[in-house]
C-alpha positions as semicolon CSV with decimal commas, in nm:
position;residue;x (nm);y (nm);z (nm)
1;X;-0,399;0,524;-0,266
2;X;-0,026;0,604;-0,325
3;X;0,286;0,524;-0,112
4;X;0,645;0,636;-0,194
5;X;0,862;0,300;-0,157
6;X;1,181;0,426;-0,314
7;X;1,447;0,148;-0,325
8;X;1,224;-0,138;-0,163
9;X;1,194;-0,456;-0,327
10;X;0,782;-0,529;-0,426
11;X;0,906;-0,854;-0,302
12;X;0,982;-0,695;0,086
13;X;0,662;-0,513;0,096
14;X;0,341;-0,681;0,237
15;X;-0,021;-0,523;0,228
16;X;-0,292;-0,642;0,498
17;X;-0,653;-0,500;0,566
18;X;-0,829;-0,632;0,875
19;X;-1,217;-0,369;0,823
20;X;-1,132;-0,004;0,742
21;X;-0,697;-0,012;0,833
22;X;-0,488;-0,124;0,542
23;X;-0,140;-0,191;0,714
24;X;0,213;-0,146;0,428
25;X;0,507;-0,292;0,610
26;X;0,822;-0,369;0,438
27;X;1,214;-0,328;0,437
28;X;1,404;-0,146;0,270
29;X;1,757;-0,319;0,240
30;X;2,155;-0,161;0,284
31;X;2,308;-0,029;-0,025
32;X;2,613;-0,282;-0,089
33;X;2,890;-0,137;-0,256
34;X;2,999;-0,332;-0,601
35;X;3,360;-0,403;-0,711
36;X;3,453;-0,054;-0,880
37;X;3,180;0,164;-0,704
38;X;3,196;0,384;-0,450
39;X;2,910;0,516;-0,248
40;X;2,950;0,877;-0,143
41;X;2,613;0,941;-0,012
42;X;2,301;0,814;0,042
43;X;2,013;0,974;0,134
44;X;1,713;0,680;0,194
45;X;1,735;0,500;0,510
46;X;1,728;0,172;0,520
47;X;1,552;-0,153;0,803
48;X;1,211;-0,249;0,848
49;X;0,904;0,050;0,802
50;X;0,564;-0,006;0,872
51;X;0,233;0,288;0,817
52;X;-0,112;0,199;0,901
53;X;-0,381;0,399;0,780
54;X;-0,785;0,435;0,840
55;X;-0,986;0,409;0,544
56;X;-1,298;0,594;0,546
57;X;-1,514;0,242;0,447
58;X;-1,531;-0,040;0,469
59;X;-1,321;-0,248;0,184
60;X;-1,361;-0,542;-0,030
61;X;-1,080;-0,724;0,069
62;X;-1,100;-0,993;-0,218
63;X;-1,075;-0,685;-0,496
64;X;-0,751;-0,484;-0,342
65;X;-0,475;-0,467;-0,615
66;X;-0,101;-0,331;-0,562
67;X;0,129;-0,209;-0,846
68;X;0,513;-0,124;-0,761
69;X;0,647;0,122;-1,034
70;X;0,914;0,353;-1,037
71;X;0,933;0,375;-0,611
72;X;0,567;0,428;-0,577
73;X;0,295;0,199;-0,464
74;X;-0,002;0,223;-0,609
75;X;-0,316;0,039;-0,430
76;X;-0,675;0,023;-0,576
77;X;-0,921;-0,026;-0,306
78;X;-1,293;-0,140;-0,381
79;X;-1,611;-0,038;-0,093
80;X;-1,751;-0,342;0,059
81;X;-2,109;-0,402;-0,118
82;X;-2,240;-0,338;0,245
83;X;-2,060;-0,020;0,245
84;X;-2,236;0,110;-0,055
85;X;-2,548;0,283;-0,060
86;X;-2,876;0,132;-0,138
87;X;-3,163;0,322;-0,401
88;X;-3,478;0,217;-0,228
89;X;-3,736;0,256;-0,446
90;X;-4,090;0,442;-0,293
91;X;-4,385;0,266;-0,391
92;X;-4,720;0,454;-0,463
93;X;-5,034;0,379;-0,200
């Protein structure tokens, strides 16, 4: 799963998953202006954002990884083993 976080900290961003919704919430912070800069226009909003989404299984919690690079969050999500299916082998009679 990818998510476009231009301009937000990794550090701002928090990823939950309570059964099949993973929650991203985060802030994006005000551009400051430095000494000798001037900032004519901006075009990402800034404050607090939050998107939850349905996953279509249920996921391993304890094997979710997130990696921020280049404004885009990119999150590996694992099935649960009890979402996966089963081979059941058929015996002969």
């Amino acid at each position: 799963m990818e998510a476009l976080v231009p301009g937000v900290d990794p550090k701002d961003t928090d990823l939950s998953v309570l059964r099949n919704t993973l929650t991203i919430s985060g802030e994006r912070k005000r551009l400051v202006e430095q000494p000798g800069q001037i900032i004519h226009r901006s075009e990402l909003s800034f404050g607090k954002f939050s998107r939850t989404m349905e996953l279509p299984a249920d996921i391993d919690p304890e094997r979710i990884t997130a990696e921020c690079r280049d404004g885009v969050l990119l999150i590996t999500l694992a099935k649960a083993e009890h979402a996966k299916p089963k081979k059941i082998d058929v015996k002969l009679s």
